[in-house]
SEKOLDREN-479516 format. One record per residue (C-alpha): residue number from 1; x, y, z. Coordinates in nm, 4 decimals. Each point is the difference from the previous one (the first is absolute). Layout:
ATOM  num         X         Y         Z
ATOM  NUM         X         Y         Z
...
# end
This chain:
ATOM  num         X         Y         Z
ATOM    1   -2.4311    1.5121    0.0374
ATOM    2    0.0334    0.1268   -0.3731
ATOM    3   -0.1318   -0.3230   -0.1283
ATOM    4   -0.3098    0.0510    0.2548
ATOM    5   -0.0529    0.3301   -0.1348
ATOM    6   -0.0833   -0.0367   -0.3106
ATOM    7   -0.1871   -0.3468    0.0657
ATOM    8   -0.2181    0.2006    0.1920
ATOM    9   -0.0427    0.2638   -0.2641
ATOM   10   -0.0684   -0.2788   -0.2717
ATOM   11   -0.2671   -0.1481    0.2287
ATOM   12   -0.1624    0.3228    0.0529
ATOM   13   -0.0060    0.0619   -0.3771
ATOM   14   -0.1612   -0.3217   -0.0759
ATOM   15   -0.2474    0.0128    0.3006
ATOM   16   -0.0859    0.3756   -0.1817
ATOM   17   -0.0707   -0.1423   -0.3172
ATOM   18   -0.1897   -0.2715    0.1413
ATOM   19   -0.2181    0.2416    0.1842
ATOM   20   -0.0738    0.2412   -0.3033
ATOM   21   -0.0944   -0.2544   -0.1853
ATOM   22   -0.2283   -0.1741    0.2574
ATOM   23   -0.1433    0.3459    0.0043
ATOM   24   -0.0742    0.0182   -0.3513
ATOM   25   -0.1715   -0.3522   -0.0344
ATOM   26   -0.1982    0.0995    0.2797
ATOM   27   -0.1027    0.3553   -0.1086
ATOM   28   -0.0304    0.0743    0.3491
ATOM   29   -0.0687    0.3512    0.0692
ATOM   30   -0.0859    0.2856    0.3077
ATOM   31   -0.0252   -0.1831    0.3107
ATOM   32    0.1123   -0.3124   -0.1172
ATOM   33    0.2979    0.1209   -0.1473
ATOM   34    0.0592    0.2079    0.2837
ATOM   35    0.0613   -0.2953    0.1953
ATOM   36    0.1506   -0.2384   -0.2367
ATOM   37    0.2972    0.3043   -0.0167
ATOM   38   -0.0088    0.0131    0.3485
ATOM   39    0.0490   -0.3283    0.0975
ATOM   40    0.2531   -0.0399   -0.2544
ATOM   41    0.2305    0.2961    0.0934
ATOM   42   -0.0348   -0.1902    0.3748
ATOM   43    0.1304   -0.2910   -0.1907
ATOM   44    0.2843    0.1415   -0.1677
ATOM   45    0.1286    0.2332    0.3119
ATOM   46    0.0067   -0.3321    0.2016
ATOM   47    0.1854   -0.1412   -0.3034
ATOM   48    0.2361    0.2957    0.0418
ATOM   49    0.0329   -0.1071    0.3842
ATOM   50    0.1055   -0.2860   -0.0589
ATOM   51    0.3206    0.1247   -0.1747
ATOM   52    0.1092    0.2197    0.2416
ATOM   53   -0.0101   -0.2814    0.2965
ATOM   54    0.3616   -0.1934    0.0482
ATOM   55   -0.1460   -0.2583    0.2680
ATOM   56   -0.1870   -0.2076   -0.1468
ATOM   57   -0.1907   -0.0924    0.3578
ATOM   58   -0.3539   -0.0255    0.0472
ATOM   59   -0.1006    0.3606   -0.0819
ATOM   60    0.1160   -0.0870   -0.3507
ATOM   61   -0.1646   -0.3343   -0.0010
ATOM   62   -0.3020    0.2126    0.1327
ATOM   63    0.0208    0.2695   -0.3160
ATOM   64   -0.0570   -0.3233   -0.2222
ATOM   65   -0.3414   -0.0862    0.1423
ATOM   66   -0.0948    0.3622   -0.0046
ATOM   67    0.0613   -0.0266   -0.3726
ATOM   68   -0.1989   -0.3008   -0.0158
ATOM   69   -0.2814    0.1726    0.1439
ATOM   70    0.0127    0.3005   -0.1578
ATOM   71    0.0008   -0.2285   -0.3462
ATOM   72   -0.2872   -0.1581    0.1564
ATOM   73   -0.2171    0.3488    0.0570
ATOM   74    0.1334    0.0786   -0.3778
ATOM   75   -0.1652   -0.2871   -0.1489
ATOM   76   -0.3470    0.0162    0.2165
ATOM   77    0.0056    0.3474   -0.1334
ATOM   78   -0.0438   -0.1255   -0.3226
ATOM   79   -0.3668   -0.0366   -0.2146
ATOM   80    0.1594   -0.3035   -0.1692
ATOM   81    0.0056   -0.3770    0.1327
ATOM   82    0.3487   -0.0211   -0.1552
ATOM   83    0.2774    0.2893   -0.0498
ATOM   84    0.3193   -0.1864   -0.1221
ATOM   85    0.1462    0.3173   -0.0413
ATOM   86   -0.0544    0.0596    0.4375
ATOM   87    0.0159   -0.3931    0.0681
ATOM   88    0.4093    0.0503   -0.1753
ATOM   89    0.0515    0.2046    0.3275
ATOM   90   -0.0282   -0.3185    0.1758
ATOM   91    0.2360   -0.1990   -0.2730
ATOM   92    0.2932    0.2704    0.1092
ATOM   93   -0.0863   -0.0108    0.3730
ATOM   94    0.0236   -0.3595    0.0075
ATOM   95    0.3686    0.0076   -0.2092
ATOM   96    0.1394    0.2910    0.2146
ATOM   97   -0.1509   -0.1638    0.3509
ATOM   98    0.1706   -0.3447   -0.0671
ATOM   99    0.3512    0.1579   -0.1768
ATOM  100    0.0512    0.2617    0.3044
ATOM  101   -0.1087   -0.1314    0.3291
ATOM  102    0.1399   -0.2811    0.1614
ATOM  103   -0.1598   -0.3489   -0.1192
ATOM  104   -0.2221   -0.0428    0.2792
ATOM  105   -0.1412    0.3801    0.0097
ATOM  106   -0.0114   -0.0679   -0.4195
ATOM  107   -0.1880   -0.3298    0.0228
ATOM  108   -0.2892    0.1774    0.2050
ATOM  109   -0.0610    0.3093   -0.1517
ATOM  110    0.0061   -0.2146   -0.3527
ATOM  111   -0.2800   -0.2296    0.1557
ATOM  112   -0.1714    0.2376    0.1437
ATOM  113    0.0103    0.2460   -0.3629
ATOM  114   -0.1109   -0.3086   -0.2306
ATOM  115   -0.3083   -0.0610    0.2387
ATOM  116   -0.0938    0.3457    0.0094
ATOM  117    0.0529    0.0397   -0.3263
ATOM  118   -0.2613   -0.2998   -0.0591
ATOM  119   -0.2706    0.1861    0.1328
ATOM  120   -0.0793    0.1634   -0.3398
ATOM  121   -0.0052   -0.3096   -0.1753
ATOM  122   -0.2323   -0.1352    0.2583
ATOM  123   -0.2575    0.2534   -0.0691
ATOM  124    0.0716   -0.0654   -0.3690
ATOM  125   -0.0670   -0.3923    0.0045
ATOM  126   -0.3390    0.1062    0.3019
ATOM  127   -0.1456    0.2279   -0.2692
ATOM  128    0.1314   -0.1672   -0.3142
ATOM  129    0.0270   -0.3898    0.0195
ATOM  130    0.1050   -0.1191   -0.2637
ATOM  131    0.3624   -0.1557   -0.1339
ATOM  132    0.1393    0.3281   -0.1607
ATOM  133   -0.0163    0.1739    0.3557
ATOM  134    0.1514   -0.3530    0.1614
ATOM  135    0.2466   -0.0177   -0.2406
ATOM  136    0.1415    0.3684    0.0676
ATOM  137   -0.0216   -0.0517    0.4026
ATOM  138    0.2375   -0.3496   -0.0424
ATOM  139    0.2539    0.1985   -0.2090
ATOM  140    0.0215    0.2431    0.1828
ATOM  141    0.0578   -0.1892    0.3117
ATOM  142    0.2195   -0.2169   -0.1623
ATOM  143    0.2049    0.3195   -0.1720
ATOM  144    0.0291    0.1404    0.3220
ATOM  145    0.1132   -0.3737    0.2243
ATOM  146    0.2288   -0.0161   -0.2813
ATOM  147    0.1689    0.3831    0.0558
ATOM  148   -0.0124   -0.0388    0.3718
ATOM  149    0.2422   -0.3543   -0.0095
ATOM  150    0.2176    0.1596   -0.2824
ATOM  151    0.0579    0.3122    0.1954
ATOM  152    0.0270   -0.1437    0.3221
ATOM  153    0.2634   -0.2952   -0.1670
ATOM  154    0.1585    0.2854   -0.1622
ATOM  155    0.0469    0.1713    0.3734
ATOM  156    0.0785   -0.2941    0.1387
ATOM  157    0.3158   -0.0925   -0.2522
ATOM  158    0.1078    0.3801    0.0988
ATOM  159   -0.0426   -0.0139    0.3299
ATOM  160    0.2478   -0.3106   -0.0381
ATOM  161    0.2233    0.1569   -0.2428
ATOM  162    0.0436    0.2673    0.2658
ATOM  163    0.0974   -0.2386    0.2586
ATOM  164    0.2563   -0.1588   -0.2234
ATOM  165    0.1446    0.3393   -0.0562
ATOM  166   -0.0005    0.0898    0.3577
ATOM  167    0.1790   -0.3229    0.0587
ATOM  168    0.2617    0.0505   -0.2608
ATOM  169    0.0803    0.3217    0.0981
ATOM  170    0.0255   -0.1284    0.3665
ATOM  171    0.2200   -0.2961   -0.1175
ATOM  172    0.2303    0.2416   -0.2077
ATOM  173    0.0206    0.2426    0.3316
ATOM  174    0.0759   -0.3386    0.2279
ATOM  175    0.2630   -0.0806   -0.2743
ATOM  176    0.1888    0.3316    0.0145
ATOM  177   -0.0081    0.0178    0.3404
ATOM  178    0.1611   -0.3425    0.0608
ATOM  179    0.2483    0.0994   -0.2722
ATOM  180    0.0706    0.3049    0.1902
ATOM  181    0.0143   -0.2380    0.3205
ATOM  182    0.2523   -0.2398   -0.1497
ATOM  183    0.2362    0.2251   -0.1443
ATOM  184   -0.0009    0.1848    0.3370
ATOM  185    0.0741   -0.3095    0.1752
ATOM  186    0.2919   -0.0727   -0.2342
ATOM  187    0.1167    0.3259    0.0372
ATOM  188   -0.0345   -0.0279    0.3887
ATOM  189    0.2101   -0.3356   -0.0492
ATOM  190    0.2364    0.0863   -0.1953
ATOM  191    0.0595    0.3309    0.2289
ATOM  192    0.0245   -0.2516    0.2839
ATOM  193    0.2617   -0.2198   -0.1403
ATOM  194    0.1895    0.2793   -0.1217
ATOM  195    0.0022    0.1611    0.3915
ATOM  196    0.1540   -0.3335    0.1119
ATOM  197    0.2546   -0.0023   -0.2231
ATOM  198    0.0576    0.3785    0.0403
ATOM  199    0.0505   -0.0832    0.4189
ATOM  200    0.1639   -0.3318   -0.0504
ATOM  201    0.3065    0.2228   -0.1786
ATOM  202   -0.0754    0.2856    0.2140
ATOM  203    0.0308   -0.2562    0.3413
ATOM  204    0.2318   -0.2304   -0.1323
ATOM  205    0.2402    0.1433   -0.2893
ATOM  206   -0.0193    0.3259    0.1091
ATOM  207    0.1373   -0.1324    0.3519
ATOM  208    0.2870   -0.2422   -0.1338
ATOM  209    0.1238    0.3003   -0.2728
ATOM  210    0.0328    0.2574    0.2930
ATOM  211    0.1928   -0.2566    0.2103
ATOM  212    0.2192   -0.0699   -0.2927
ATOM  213    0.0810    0.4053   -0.0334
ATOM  214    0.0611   -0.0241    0.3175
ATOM  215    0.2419   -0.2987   -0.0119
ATOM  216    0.1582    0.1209   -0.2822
ATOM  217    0.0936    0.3977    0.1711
ATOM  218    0.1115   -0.2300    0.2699
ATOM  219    0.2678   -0.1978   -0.2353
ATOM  220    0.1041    0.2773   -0.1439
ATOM  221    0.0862    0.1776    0.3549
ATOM  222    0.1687   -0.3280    0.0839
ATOM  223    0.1866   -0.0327   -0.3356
ATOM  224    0.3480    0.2410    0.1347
ATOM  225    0.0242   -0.0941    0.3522
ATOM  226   -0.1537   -0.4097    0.0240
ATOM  227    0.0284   -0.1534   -0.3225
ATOM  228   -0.1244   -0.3636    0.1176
ATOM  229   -0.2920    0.1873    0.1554
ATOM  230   -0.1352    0.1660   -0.3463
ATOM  231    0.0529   -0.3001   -0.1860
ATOM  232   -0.2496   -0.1833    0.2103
ATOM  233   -0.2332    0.2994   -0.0075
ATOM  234    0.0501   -0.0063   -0.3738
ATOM  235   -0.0921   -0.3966    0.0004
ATOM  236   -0.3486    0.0970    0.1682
ATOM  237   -0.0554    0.2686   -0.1955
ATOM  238    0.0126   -0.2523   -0.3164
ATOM  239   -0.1944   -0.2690    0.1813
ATOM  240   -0.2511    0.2684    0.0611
ATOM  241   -0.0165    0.1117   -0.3219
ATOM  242   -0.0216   -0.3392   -0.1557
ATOM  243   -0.3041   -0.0366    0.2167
ATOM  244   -0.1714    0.3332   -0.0695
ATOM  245    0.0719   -0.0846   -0.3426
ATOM  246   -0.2327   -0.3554    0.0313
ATOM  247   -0.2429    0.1811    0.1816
ATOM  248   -0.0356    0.2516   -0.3082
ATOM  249   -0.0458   -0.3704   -0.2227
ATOM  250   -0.2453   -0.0798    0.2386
ATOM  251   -0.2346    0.3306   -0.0655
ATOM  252    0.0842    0.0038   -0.4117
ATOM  253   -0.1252   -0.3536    0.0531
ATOM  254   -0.3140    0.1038    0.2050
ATOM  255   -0.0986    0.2526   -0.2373
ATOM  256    0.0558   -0.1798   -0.2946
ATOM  257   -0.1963   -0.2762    0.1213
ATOM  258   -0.1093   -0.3491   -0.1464
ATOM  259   -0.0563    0.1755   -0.3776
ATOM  260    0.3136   -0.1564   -0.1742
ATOM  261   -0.0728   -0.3736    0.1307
ATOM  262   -0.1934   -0.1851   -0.2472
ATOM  263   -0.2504   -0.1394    0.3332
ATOM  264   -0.0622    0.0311    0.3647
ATOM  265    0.1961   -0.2705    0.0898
ATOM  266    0.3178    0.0795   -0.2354
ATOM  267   -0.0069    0.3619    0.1779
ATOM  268    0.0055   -0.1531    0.2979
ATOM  269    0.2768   -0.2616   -0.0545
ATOM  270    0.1564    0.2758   -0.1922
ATOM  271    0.0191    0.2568    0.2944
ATOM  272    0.1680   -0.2925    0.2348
ATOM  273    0.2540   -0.0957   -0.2514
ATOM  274    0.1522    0.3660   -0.0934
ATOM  275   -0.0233    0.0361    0.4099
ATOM  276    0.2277   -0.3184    0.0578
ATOM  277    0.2343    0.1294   -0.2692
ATOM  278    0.0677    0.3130    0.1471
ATOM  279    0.0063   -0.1188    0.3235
ATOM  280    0.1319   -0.3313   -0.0165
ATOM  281   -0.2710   -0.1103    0.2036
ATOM  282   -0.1565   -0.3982   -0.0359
ATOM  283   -0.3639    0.0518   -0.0746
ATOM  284   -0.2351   -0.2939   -0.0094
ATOM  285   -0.3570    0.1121   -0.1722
ATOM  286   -0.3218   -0.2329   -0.0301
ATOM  287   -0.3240    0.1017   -0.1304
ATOM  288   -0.2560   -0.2415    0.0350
ATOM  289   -0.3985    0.0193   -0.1666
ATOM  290   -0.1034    0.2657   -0.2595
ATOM  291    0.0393    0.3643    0.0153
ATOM  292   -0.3112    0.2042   -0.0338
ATOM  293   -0.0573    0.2732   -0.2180
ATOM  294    0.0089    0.2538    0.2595
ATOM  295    0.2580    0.2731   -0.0699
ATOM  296    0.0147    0.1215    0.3906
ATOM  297    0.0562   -0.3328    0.1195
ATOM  298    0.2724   -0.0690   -0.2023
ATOM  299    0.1565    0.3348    0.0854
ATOM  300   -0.0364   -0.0629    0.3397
ATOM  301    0.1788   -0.3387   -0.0449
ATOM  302    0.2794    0.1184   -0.1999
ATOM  303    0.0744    0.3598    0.2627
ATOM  304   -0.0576   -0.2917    0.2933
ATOM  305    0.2908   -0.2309   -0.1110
ATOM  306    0.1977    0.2694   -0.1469
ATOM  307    0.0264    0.1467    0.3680
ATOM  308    0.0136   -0.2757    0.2000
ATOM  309    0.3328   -0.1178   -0.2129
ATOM  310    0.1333    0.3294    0.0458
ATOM  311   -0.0197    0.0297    0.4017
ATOM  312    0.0936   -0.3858   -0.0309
ATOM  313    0.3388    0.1185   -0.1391
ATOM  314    0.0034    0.3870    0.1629
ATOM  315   -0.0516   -0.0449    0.3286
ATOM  316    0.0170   -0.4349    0.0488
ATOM  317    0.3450   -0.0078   -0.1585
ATOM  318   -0.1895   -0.3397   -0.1959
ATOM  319    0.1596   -0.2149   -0.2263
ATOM  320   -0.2740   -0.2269   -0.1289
ATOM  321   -0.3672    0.1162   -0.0275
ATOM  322   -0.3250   -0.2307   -0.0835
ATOM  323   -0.3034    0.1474   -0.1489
ATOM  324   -0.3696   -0.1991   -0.0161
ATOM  325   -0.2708    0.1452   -0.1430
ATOM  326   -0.3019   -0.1895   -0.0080
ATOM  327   -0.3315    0.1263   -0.2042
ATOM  328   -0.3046   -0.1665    0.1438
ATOM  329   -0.3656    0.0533   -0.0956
ATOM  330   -0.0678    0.2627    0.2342
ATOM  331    0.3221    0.1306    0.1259
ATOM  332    0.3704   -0.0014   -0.1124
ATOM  333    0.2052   -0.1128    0.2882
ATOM  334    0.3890    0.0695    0.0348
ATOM  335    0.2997   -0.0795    0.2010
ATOM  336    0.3181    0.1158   -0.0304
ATOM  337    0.3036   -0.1122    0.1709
ATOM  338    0.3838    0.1237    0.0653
ATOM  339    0.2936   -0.1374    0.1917
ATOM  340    0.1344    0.3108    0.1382
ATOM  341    0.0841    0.0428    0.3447
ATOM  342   -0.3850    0.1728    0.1248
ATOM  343   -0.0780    0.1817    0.2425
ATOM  344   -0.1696   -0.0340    0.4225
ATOM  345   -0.1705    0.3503   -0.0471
ATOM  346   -0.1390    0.0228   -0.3680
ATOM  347   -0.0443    0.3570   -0.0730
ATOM  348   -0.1949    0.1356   -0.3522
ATOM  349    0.1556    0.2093   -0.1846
ATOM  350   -0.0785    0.1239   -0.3697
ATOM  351    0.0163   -0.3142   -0.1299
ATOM  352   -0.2392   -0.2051    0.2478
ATOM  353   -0.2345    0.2862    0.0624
ATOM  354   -0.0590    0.0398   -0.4383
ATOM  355   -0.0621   -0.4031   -0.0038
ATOM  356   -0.2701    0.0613    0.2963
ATOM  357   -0.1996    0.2516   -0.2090
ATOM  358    0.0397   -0.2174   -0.3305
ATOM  359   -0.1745   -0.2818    0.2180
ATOM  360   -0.2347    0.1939    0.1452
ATOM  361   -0.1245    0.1652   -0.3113
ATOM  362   -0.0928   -0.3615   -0.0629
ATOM  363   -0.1734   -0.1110    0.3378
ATOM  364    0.2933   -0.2401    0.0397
ATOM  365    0.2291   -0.0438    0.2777
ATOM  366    0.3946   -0.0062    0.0512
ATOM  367    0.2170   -0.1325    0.2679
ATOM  368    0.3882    0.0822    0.0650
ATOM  369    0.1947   -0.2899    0.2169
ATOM  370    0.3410   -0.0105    0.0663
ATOM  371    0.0802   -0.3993    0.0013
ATOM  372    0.2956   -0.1248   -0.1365
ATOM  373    0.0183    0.2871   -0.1929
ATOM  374   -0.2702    0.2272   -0.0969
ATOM  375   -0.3718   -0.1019   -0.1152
ATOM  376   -0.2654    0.1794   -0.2152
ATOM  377   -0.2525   -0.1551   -0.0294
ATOM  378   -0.4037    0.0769   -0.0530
ATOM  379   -0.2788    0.0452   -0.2701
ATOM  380   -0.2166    0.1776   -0.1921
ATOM  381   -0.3827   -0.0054   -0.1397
ATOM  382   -0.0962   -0.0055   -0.3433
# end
């Protein structure tokens, strides 16, 4: 708006400078005068207008060919063929017509200003033929073509700058906002994985501890009268806690994650061996194709097996477990195997229900069957 300002003062300077001058060559005086000052104080209060308008509609495109007019009346007001100090007006119109309105709106009132201001020099060449008076008319014309496509190239390359900037800005916004959308979803993940874990040692560890307390006030109310009695107790109780101790390895081990393995498939093999050590359990593992570079998929994986050889051993009693893991182009399929003793009513607890959501997150599908054991098997899209 500042910048408007005082182009709109500096164009009402020029145009009054223009004018007193025009008024000087001319000598005009009285009537003449009267309504050369007139006509130009109409001029300059539409000029004024102008400034003060913010929508740049047709009412403003209007105000221009009022100008042109009222240049128009200026100029037939005049004694001489030729004013170049009144014909200017039509210079600046033309400039400020084709830089302000939109390229269209510019294009006409630009046309329509260098044929009206052609009129003069028509009368010139009618009453004066000759090749001085043709000569001024071309350059004229020409001078004024030649403003018009520089102003309206020079609104067009705004107009376009504009656009760029608009897009930029949009771009940057779109940026931040799927920034801000990522993050969130990582936080929303990680909050996720951390509730799981929070419930699997609220469910699970929280359950065996109490019934080791328990155990344990129980030994030590059978240690004076049956000895035999708390000594078995006392055996549970360090079975129990030998257990709850492997399933505290088993979250350390889910939290920690795949970070320390030097690949995908290391952390994976990795995982399965430290889980046979401590358990003593014979695990088979076979991974076929190549692994994508998809961090949730591998996760997936790596949680999948990790419970499936831990209810293999919790609740199956198994002694030997095999593990395939296939990665095809569009899915990664996996089977998992145990020879524990299974089960006629399968039943999900923690453990099945958290591999369920892993594959669904995926749009893959799991199956549990108790056959010879106990099966896992299913897959997962990329």
């Amino acid at each position: 708006m500042e910048k408007n300002k005082w182009f709109c003062i500096l164009k009402i300077l020029i145009l009054s400078i223009l004018f007193i001058l025009a008024a000087y060559f001319e000598n005009a005086q009285q009537q003449r005068l009267f309504i050369l000052i007139s006509v130009f104080l109409f001029f300059i209060a539409n000029n004024i207008l102008k400034y003060f308008i913010n929508e740049k509609g047709r009412f403003y495109f209007a105000l221009f060919a009022v100008d042109l007019v009222l240049i128009y009346i200026l100029e037939t007001n005049s004694r001489l063929l030729i004013n170049y100090f009144l014909h200017s007006f039509y210079i600046i119109l033309l400039f400020e017509a084709a830089v302000t309105l939109e390229i269209k709106h510019g294009i006409i009132i630009g046309i329509a200003d260098i044929l009206v201001s052609m009129v003069k020099f028509i009368y010139l060449t009618y009453f004066r033929f000759n090749l001085s008076s043709i000569s001024q008319m071309v350059f004229f014309f020409t001078i004024s073509i030649l403003i018009l496509i520089v102003a309206i190239f020079a609104q067009h390359n705004r107009q376009e700058k504009e656009k760029k900037d608009m897009l930029y800005r949009e771009l940057l916004d779109a940026h931040k906002k799927l920034k801000e959308y990522t993050d969130e979803v990582q936080r929303l993940s990680a909050v996720e994985e951390r509730n799981r874990i929070a419930r699997d040692i609220h469910d699970n560890l929280g359950h065996s501890m109490t019934a080791l307390i328990m155990q344990l006030q129980m030994a030590e109310h059978y240690l004076m009268t049956d000895s035999p009695k708390a000594q078995e107790l006392i055996a549970d109780s360090v079975k129990a806690a030998k257990d709850n101790l492997s399933g505290i390895r088993e979250v350390v081990e889910t939290l920690r994650g795949a970070g320390q393995s030097s690949s995908p498939a290391a952390a994976l093999r990795e995982v399965a061996e430290k889980f046979s050590e401590s358990t003593g359990t014979a695990i088979g593992l076979k991974i076929e194709g190549t692994m994508p570079d998809n961090q949730k998929i591998f996760n997936a994986i790596y949680h999948i097996l990790q419970e499936a050889m831990t209810n293999a051993v919790r609740h199956g009693k198994a002694s030997e477990i095999s593990a395939e893991i296939n990665y095809l182009d569009d899915v990664v399929r996996f089977v998992i195997r145990d020879n524990g003793r299974g089960t006629d009513d399968i039943a999900e607890g923690y453990g099945m229900r958290g591999i369920r959501e892993r594959v669904k997150e995926l749009n893959g599908d799991v199956e549990f069957k108790s056959e010879n054991g106990f099966i896992v098997s299913g897959y997962l899209r990329k």
